[in-house]
N, C-alpha and C positions, 0 to 999 in steps of 0.2 A: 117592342123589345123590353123585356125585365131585368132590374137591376142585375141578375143572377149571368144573365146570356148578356150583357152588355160589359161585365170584368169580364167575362170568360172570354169574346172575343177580341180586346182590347188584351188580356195579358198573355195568350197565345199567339200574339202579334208581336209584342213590345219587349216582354219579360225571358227572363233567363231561370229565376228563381221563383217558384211563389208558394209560400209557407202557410200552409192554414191553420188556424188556432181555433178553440170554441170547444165547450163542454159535453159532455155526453151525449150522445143522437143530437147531433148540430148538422148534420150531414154532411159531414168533410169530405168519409169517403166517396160518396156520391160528385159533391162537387171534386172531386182528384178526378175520378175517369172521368168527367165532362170535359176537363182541360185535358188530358191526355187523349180523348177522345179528338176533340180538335185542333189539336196541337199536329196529330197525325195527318189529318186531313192536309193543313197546310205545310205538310211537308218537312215537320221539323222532326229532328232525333231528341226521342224524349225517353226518360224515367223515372220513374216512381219511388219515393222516399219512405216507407214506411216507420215511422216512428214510433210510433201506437204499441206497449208491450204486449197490453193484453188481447184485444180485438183486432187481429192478423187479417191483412189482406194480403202480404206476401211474406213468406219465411214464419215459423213457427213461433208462437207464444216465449218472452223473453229475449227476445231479437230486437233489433231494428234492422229490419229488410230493404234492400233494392232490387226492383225492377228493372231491365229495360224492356220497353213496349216499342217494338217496331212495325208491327201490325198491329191491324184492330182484333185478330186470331188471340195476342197475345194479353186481351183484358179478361180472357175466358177464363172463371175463378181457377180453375184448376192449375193453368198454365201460371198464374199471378202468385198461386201461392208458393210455387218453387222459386225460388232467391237467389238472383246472380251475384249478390254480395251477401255478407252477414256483420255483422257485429252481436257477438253474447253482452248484453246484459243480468239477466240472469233472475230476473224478478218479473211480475206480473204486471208490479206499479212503481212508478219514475221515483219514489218516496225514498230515500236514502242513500238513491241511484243515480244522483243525477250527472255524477260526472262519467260514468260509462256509457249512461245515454248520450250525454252531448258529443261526446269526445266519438265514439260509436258513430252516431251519425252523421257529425264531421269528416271523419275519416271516408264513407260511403258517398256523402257530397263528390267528394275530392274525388273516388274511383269513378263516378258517374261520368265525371269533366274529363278524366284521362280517356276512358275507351268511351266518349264519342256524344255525349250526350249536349243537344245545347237545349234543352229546356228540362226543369226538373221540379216537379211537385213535392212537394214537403208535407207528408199527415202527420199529424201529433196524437199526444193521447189528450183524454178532459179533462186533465189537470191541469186548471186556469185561475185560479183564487189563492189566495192565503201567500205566505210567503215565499211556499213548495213551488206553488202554481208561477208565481210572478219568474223568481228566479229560475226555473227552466225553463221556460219562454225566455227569457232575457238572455242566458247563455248563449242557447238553440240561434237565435238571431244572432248574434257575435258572433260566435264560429261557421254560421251556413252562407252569410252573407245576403240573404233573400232581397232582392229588388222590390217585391210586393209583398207584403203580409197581410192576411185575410183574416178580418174577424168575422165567427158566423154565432150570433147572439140571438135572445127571445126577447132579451131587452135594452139595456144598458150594461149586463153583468161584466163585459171584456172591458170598459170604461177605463179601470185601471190598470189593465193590464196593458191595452192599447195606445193609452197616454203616455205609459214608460215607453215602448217601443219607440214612437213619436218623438220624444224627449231625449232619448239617447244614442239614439239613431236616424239614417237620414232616406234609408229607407220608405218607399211608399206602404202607407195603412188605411187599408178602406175597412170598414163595417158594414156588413150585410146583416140581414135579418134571415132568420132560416126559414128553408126553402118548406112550404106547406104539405109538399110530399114525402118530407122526412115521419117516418114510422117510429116512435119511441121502443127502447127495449127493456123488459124488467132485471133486477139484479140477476135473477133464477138463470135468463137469457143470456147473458154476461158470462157468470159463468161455464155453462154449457159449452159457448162460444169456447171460450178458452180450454176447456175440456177437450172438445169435439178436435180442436186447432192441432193438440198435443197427441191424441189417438191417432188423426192420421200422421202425424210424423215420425209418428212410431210402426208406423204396419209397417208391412210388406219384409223385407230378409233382412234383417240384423246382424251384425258382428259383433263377436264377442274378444277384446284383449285380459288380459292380466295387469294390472296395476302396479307399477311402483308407487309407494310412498312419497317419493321424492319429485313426483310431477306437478306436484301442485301449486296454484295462485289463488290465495294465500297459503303459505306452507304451513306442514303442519307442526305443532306442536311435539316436543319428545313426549315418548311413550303415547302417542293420542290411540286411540283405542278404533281402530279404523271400520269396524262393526256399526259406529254414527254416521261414517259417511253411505250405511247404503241406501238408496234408491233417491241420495243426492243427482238435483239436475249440475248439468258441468257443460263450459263450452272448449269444444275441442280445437286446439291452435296448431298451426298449420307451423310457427319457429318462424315465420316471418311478419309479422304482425298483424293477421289476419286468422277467422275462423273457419272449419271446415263445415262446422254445424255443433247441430247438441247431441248429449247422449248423458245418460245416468248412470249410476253406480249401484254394484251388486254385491252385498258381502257374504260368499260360500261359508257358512259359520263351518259345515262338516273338513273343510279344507284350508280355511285358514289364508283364505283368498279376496281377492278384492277384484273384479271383473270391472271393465269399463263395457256398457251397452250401447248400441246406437247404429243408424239407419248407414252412416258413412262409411264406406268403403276402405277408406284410407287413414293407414293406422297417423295418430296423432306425436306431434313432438309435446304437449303438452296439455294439460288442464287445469280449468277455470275454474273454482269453487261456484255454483250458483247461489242465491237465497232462498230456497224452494224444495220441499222433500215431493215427487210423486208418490200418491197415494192413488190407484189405479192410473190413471189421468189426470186427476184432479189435483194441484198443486196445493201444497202448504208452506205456509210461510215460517221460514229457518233464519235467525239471528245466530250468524256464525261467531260471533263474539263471546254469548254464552256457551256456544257448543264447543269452541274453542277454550271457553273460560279464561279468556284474555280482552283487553282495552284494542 
């Protein structure tokens, strides 16, 4: 037995939380359905955490997704990628984000444990270096509570990240080496990924509303010229602290309209401003501050 199957079946035994951390193709998602993979086997109600903005394995690019997996039916990518919970964050990368993310996937922790879940995987993204990296990992663990947190490294690089955890926490932290059948991806791939993530969340019949001015988080400026907000992504709020999904913004210049777009069925009580203009599928990145032209 290899270090890899010897956590896995030790924390699908023992653990309630296990949070995996590590950089780019470190193979987290891989190791997540290995634990939920066995985690099923013995019986336990499990689901899946997605934290990851950019590289989706459940709920659309700008998310942090939850899974529940109560079969092994339900690791089939298809089924995986539609999301029993949501939180908008609204960006590609955790970078200016961080407290939508944590607070995001705090909140989906918390719904996990309500309808039923007693073991829950935690993916993150590869943001693990620098002060970005340290401090959302460091939150991420405060608020999730995780019993085990997994480093999956090439070398030493999670060292200090893992030593904060360790340090301020009482949490269990192992260090793995990644697994030799993790496949690297190029940026090109990356994107794509995220492209490909956002096209399908967009097929299939669309709704179209009309927009008030006055829905929005952050609100908007007088006079703001509402022709900037279109083909804004936006997360649609359901008035009770949760989201319905995403949907983008369309501005009819010949009518003097502001359309909200988007795959959900059910009209919203409010919206999210995102950081992200669609450009086909492809996202760009929007600093509403200058678009705002405010602090």
């Amino acid at each position: 037995m290899n270090e890899h199957e010897a956590l896995v079946e030790r924390a699908v035994r023992d653990k309630r939380t296990v949070f995996l951390v590590g950089g780019l193709d470190s193979g987290k998602t891989t190791l997540s359905r290995t634990l939920i993979t066995e985690a099923l086997k013995g019986g336990r109600s499990t689901a899946y955490l997605d934290a990851d903005l950019g590289q989706k394995t459940v709920g659309p690019p700008g998310t942090v997704g939850l899974k529940h997996v109560r079969t092994a039916d339900d690791l089939d990518q298809g089924r995986m990628a539609t999301a029993d919970g949501l939180a908008f964050v609204g960006s590609m990368s955790p970078q200016g984000h961080l407290l939508p993310l944590v607070t995001g996937a705090a909140r989906l922790n918390a719904k996990a444990r309500e309808e039923g879940a007693e073991f829950v995987v935690v993916d993150s993204s590869g943001l693990v270096s620098g002060i970005y990296g340290q401090l959302l990992k460091y939150h991420k663990v405060e608020m999730l509570q995780p019993d085990l947190v997994v480093g999956l490294q090439r070398g030493e690089e999670l060292q200090p990240l893992l030593g904060i955890i360790q340090r301020f926490f009482a949490t269990e932290v192992v260090a793995l080496s990644i697994h030799p059948s993790v496949t690297p991806t190029t940026v090109e791939q990356r994107a794509q990924n995220r492209e490909e993530g956002m096209r399908r969340y967009f097929s299939g019949q669309l709704h179209r509303w009309r927009v008030k001015p006055t829905v929005f988080l952050p609100a908007l400026p007088p006079l703001f010229d509402l022709a900037q907000l279109s083909h804004l992504l936006v997360g649609l709020s359901d008035g009770v602290g949760s989201y319905l999904g995403l949907g983008y913004l369309e501005w009819a210049s010949d009518e003097g309209v502001l359309r909200l777009i988007s795959p959900v069925a059910d009209a919203p009580k409010a919206l999210r401003l995102g950081a992200v203009r669609l450009e086909g599928f492809r996202a760009k990145r929007v600093d509403l501050r200058n678009l705002f032209r405010t602090e």
